[in-house]
C-alpha positions as CSV (number, residue, x, y, z in Angstrom):
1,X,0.0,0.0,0.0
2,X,1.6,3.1,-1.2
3,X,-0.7,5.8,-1.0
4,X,0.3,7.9,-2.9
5,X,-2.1,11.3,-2.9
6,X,-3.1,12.6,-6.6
7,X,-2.5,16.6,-6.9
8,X,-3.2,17.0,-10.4
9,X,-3.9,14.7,-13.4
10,X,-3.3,14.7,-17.0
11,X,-3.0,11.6,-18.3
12,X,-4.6,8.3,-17.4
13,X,-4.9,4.8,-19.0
14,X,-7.3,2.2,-19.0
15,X,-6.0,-0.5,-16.6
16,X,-7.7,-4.1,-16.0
17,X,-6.0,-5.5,-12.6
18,X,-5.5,-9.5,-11.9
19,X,-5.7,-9.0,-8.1
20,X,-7.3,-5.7,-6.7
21,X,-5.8,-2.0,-6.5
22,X,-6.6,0.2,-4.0
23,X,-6.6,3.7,-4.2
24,X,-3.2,5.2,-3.6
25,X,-1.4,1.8,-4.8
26,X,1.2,2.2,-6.9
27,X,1.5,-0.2,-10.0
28,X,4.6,-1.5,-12.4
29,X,4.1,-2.6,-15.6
30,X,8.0,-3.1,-16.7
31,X,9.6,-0.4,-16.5
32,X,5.9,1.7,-16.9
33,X,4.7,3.2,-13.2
34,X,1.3,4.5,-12.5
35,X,-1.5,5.1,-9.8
36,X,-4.7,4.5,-9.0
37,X,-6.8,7.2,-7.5
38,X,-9.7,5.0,-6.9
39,X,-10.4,1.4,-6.3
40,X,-10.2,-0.9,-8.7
41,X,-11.7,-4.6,-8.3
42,X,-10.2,-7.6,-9.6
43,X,-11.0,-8.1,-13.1
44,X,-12.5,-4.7,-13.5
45,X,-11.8,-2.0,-15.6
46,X,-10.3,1.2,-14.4
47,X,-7.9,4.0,-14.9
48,X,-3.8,4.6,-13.4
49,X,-2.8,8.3,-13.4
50,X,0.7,7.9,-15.8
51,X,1.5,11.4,-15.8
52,X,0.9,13.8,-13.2
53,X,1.4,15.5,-9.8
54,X,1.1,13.4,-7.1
55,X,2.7,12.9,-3.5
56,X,4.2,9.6,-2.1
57,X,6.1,8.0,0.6
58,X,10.3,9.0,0.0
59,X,13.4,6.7,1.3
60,X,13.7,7.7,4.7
61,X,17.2,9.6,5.4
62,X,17.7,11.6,3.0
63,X,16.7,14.9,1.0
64,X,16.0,15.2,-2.6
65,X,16.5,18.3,-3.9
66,X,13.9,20.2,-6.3
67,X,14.2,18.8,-10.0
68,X,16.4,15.5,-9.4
69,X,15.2,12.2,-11.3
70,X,13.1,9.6,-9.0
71,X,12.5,6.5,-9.0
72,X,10.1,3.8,-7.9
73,X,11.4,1.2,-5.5
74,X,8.6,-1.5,-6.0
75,X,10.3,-3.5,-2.9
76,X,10.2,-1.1,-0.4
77,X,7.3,0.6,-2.0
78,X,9.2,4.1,-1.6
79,X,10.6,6.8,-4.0
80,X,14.5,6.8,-4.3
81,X,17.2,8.9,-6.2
82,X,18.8,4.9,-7.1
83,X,18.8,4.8,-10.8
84,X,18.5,0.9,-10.7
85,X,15.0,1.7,-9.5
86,X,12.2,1.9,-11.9
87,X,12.2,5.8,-13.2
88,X,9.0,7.7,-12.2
89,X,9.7,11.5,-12.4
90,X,11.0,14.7,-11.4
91,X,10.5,16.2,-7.8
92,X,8.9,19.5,-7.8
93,X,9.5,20.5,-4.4
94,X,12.4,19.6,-2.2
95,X,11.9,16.7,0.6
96,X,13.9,16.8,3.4
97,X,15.6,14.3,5.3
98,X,13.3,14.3,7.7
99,X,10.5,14.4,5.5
100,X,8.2,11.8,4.6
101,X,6.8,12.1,1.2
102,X,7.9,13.7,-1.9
103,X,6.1,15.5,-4.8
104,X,7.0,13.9,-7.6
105,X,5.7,15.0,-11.5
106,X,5.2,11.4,-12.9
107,X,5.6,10.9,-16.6
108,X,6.6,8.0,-18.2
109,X,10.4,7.6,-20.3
110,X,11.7,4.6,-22.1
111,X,14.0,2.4,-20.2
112,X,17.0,3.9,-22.2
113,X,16.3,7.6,-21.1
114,X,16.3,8.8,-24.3
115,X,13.3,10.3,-25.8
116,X,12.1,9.2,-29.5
């Protein structure tokens, strides 16, 4: 359970899940992240947020500066600055150390980084 908290959307995708989503859970499709802003039973269709602003649980310990690349650690079910996470967005605020959650601009990239 991630809960992440959706600030502003602006795009969304149709999403069918195996084993039910609740609102706030974060889910990975490859190297594709979105959320869910609603539940979603199993086998019924809804919608993940896969761009947008959104707030969620950060890696506890250290601050992320305004801007910086973030990434999704599926594991731990946090955001991180570890590249070998999967990529989720851009911070638009700085998190603390001591902070909790991040807000994070999520938009989907190709694995490679490069834009084409």
């Amino acid at each position: 359970m991630s809960n992440f908290k959706n600030l502003q959307e602006f795009v969304r995708i149709n999403y069918t899940p195996v084993s039910a989503v609740t609102a706030g859970d974060v889910v990975v499709q490859g190297s594709f992240v979105g959320y869910a802003t609603e539940d979603i039973a199993a086998g019924a269709l809804g919608t993940l947020v896969v761009m947008g602003l959104t707030e969620g649980p950060k890696a506890s310990g250290s601050a992320i500066a305004a801007g910086s690349d973030v990434y999704w650690d599926d594991e731990d079910e946090v955001i991180t600055e570890t590249q070998t996470d999967i990529y989720l967005g851009k911070t638009t605020l700085l998190a603390a150390s001591a902070a909790v959650l991040a807000r994070v601009f999520v938009y989907p990239t190709p694995a490679s980084g490069e834009v084409s």
